[in-house]
C-alpha positions in Angstrom: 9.6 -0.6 33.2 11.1 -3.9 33.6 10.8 -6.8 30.7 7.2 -8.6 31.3 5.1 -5.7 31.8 4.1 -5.4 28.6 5.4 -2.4 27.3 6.1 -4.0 23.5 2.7 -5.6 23.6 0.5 -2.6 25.0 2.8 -0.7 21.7 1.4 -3.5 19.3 -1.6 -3.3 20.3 -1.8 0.4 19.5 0.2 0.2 16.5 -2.0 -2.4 14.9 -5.3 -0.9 16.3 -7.9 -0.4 12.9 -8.1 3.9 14.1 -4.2 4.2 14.1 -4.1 2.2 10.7 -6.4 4.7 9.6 -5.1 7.4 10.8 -1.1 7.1 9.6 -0.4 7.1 6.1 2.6 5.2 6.9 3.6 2.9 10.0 7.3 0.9 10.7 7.9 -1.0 13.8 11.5 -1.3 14.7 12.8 -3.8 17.4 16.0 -1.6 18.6 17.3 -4.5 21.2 20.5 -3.8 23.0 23.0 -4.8 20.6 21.1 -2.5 17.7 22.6 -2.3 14.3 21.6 1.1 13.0 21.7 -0.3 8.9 19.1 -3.4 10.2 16.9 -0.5 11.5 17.1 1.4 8.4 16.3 -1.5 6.5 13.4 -2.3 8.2 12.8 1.5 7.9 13.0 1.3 4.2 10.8 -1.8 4.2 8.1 0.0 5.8 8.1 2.3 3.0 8.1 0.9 -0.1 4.5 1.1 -0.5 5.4 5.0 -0.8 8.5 5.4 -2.7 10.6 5.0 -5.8 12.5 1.8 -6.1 14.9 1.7 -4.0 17.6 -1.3 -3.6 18.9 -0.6 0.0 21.7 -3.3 -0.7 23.6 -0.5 -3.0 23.4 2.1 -0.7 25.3 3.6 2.1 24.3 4.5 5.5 23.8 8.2 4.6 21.3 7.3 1.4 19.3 5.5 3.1 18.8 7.6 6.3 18.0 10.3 3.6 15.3 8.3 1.3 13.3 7.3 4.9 13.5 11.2 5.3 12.6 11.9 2.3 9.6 9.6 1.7 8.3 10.2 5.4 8.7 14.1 5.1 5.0 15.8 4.4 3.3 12.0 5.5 2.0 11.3 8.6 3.6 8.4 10.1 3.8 6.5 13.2 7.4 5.0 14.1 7.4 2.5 17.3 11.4 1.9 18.7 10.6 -1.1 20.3 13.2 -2.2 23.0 15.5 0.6 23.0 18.3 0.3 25.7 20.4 3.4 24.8 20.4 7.2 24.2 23.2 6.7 21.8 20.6 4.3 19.5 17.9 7.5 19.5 20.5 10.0 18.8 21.2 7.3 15.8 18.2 7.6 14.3 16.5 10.8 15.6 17.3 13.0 12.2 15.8 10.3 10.1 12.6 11.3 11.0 11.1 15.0 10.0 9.2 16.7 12.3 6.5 18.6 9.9 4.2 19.5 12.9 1.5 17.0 11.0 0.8 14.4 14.0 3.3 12.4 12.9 4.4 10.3 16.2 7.5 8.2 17.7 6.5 5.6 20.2 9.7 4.2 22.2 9.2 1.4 24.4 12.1 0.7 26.6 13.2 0.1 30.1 15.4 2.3 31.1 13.4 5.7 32.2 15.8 8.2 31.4 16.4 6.6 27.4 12.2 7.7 27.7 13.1 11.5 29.2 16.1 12.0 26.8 13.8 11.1 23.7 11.1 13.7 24.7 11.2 15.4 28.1 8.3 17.5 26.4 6.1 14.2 26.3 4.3 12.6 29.2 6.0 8.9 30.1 3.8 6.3 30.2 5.1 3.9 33.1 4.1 0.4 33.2 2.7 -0.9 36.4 2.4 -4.2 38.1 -1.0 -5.6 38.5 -2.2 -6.1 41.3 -3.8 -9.7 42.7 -7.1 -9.3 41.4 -5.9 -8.1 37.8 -3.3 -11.0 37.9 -6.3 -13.5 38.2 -8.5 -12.1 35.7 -5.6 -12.5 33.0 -5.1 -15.7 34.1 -8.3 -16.8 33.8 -9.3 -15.6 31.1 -5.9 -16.6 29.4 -7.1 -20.6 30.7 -10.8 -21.1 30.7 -11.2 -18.3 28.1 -15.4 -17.7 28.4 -15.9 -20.4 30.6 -16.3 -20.3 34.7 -13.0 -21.3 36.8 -14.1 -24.6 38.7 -14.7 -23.8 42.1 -12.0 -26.1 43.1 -9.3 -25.0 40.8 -10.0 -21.1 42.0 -8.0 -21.3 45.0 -5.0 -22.6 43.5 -5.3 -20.6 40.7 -4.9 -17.4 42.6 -1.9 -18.9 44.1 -0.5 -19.2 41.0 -1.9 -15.4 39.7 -0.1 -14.3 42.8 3.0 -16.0 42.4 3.6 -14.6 39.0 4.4 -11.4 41.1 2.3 -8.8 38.8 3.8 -9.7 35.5 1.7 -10.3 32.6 4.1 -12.2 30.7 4.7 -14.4 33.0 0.9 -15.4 33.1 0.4 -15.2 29.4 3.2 -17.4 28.6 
């Protein structure tokens, strides 16, 4: 979906949820962006790791040895891997052998907005599309976002709505 849904924030909110912590032995969070460097993703990769693995000085190593230590020290672990922000194929195909797939639970989570970067990932796995909200929705952020617990002054609602309206079902444009 387009940028201000909420795709990278619905993902952190997931990815930092107390069950999933739980629940993945290991967890990395990559922004991919459109002008992606594969080595900055494989150091944050490595980063994400370290808890896990040998010492391991990614400065003195190539491409290749690192791809293969992340492989390494995620095969036989259950891990959870969020691709935040990726714009192209050609970035998953990048990084798609890095990961093993051990049958284990292990998970990828992309968030991107181009729908067919989502289908050529996994066509196996159900998309999750972002929507719009709708007028109602678009208040209740808003409001909540302003007066937090408190009640909306009568006169302020009107105007209010206005403005939850004319945010045009975006959340980031009302949280921002």
């Amino acid at each position: 979906g387009m940028g201000g849904l909420g795709k990278t924030t619905l993902a952190r909110s997931a990815y930092d949820d107390a069950l999933i912590i739980e629940h993945f032995h290991i967890r990395a969070w990559v922004t991919v962006s459109q002008d992606y460097s594969i080595q900055e993703m494989l150091f944050t990769l490595v980063d994400s790791i370290k808890a896990f693995s040998e010492k391991f000085d990614e400065e003195k190593h190539s491409y290749e040895q690192m791809a293969e230590h992340v492989y390494k020290n995620l095969k036989g672990r259950r891990y959870l891997v969020v691709l935040d922000d990726m714009w192209s194929t050609k970035a998953w195909d990048d990084v798609r052998r890095i990961f093993p797939d051990d049958n284990n639970g292990s998970r990828i989570m992309i968030t991107t907005r181009l729908q067919d970067v989502a289908a050529y990932a996994d066509s196996s796995c159900p998309l999750h599309e972002m929507r719009f909200m709708d007028a109602d929705q678009s208040w209740i952020l808003l409001h909540d976002k302003v007066f937090n617990e408190q009640h909306c002054p009568p006169e302020l609602e009107n105007i209010g709505k206005m403005i939850a309206r004319s945010c045009k079902g975006l959340p980031l444009a009302l949280k921002g």
